[in-house]
N, C-alpha and C positions, 0 to 999 in steps of 0.2 A: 351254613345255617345262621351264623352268626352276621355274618354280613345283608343276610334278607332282612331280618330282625333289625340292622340300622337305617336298613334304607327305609323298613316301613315305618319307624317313631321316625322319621327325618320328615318322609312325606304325609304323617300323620299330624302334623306341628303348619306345613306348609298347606294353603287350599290354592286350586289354580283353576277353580270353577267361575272364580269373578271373572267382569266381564265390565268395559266400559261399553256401555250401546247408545248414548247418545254425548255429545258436551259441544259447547260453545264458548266461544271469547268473544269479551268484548273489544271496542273501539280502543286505539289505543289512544289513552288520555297523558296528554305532554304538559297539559295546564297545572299539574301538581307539583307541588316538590316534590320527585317522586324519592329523592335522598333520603325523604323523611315518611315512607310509605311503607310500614312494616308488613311481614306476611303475616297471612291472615286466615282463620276459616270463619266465613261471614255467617255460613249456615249449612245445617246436616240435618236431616229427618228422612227416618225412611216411611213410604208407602205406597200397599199394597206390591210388597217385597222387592222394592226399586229403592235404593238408596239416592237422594238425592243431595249435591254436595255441591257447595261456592265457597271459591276462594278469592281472594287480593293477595295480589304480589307485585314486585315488581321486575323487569325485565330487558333485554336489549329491541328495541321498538321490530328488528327483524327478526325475532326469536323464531325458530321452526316450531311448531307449535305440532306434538304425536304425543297425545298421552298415552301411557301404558301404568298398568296397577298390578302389584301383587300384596297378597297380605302372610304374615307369616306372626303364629300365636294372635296377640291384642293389636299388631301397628300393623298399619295400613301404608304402601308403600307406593309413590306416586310418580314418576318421572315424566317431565312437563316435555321432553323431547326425544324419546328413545329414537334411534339411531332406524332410518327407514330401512329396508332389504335393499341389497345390491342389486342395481341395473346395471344390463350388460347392455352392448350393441350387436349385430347384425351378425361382427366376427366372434363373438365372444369374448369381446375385451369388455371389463369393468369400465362404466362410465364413471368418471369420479365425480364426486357431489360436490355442488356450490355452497360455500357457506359463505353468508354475508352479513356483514358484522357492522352497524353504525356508530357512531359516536354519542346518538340518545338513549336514554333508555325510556319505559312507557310505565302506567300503573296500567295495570289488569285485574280483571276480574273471571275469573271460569268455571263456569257451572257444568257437571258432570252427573250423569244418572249411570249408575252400578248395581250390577246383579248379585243376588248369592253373598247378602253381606246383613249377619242376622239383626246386629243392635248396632247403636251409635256411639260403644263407649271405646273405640279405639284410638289409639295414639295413631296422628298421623304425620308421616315423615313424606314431604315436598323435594326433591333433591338432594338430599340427605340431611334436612334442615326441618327442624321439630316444627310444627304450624299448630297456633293456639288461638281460641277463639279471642277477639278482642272487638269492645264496644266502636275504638273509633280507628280508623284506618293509618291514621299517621302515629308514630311512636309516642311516649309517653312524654312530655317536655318536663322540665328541672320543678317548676311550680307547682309540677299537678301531684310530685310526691307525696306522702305524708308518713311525717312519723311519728314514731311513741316519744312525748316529750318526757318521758320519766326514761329512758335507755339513755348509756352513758354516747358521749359522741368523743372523738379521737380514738378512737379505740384499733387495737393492732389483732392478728390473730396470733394462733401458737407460733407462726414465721414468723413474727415481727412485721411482716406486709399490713400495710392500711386497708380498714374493712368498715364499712359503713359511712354515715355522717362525719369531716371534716370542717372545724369552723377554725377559724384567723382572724387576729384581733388587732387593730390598729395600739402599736406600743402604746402600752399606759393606757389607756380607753377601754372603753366596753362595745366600744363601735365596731363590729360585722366589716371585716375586709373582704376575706376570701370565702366561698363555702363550696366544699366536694362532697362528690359520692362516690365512693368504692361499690361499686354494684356486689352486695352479697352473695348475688345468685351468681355470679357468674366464676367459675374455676379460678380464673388468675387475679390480683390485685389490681386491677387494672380500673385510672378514672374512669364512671359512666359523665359524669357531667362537672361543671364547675362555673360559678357564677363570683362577680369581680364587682365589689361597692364602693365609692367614692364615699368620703369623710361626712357627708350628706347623709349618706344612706342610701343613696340613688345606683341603679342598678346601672353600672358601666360596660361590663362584657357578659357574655355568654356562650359558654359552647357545650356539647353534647358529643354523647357519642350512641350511634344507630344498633350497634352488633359488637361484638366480644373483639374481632381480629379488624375491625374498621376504625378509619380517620376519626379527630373527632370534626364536629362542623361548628363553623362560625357562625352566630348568627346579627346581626344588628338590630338594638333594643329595640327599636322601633319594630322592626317584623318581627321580632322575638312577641312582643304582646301581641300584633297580629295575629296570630298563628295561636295563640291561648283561646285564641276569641274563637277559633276554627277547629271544629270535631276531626 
């Protein structure tokens, strides 16, 4: 009795009536940086009880592309490639499957209509990777931050690890060397970005980093503004 009773709050918590019934991809587009191409959900509304949902991401230009959905409680659970059923042949030997893997990767875009899904306010998880809506398609660059000029900067946490705004000061000067950011959101103390000034003032380096366990990227000031200039 006791074991009915778990599996019904188990399968009362989980619904397995969604349903993807239709989705498309787009072109894969190589003209971006797609380095700089954060995931995305562009857009969600439902109607007339069809959920309709686009995302951006990015991907390996031959991604196998089978979506499958399940949702369990408020997250909405999305895999861009679930693993197709086994073919056999003729004798009944498994045919083994080609996976083909290139050297680019692509920006995409995929729009999916889903059944059996009542309101819009679920968290949704892409590959085990949180997906949040965002205005522009490429990541947030060093510039477009902003912060509270009355919060202290150099600031450590209870670890002694660096958290927040880092600024560096040309000995004796008031002149702006170095400036970081210890992304607060993120678990470890880890740089998000860092920007490097010449005794000018003048903006000499720049690098970035995209994701929590990612490189960071170089940019050159010249396309560094570029790219300011670009949603």
């Amino acid at each position: 009795m006791r074991l009915i009773l778990i599996t019904y709050l188990f399968l009362s918590n989980c619904v397995f009536s969604q349903e993807i019934v239709d989705y498309s991809l787009s072109p894969c587009d190589v003209n971006s940086r797609v380095e700089l191409i954060q995931p995305r959900i562009i857009s969600k509304f439902i109607y007339s009880d069809t959920l309709f949902l686009s995302i951006g991401f990015r991907e390996n230009c031959t991604f196998d592309l089978n979506p499958a959905i399940s949702i369990v409680n408020d997250t909405l659970y999305l895999e861009l490639s679930e693993p197709r059923p086994i073919e056999l042949d003729s004798l009944g030997n498994e045919i083994p499957e080609m996976v083909i893997v290139t050297m680019c990767d692509c920006c995409f875009e995929l729009n999916l209509s889903l059944t059996d899904i009542k309101d819009t306010n679920f968290v949704l998880m892409v590959n085990e990777l949180q997906f949040f809506h965002h205005d522009s398609r490429r990541v947030k660059l060093p510039d477009e931050y902003i912060f509270d000029k009355s919060k202290p900067i150099n600031q450590g946490n209870e670890d002694g690890l660096k958290i927040g705004l880092w600024k560096a000061y040309y000995e004796g000067t008031n002149k702006l060397h170095v400036e970081t950011y210890f992304d607060e959101k993120w678990d470890d103390s880890i740089k998000r970005w860092e920007k490097v000034y010449n005794r000018k003032g003048e903006l000499i380096s720049v690098c970035f980093r995209t994701r929590l366990n990612g490189s960071m990227i170089y940019v050159e000031v010249k396309d560094y503004y570029k790219l300011l200039k670009t949603p």
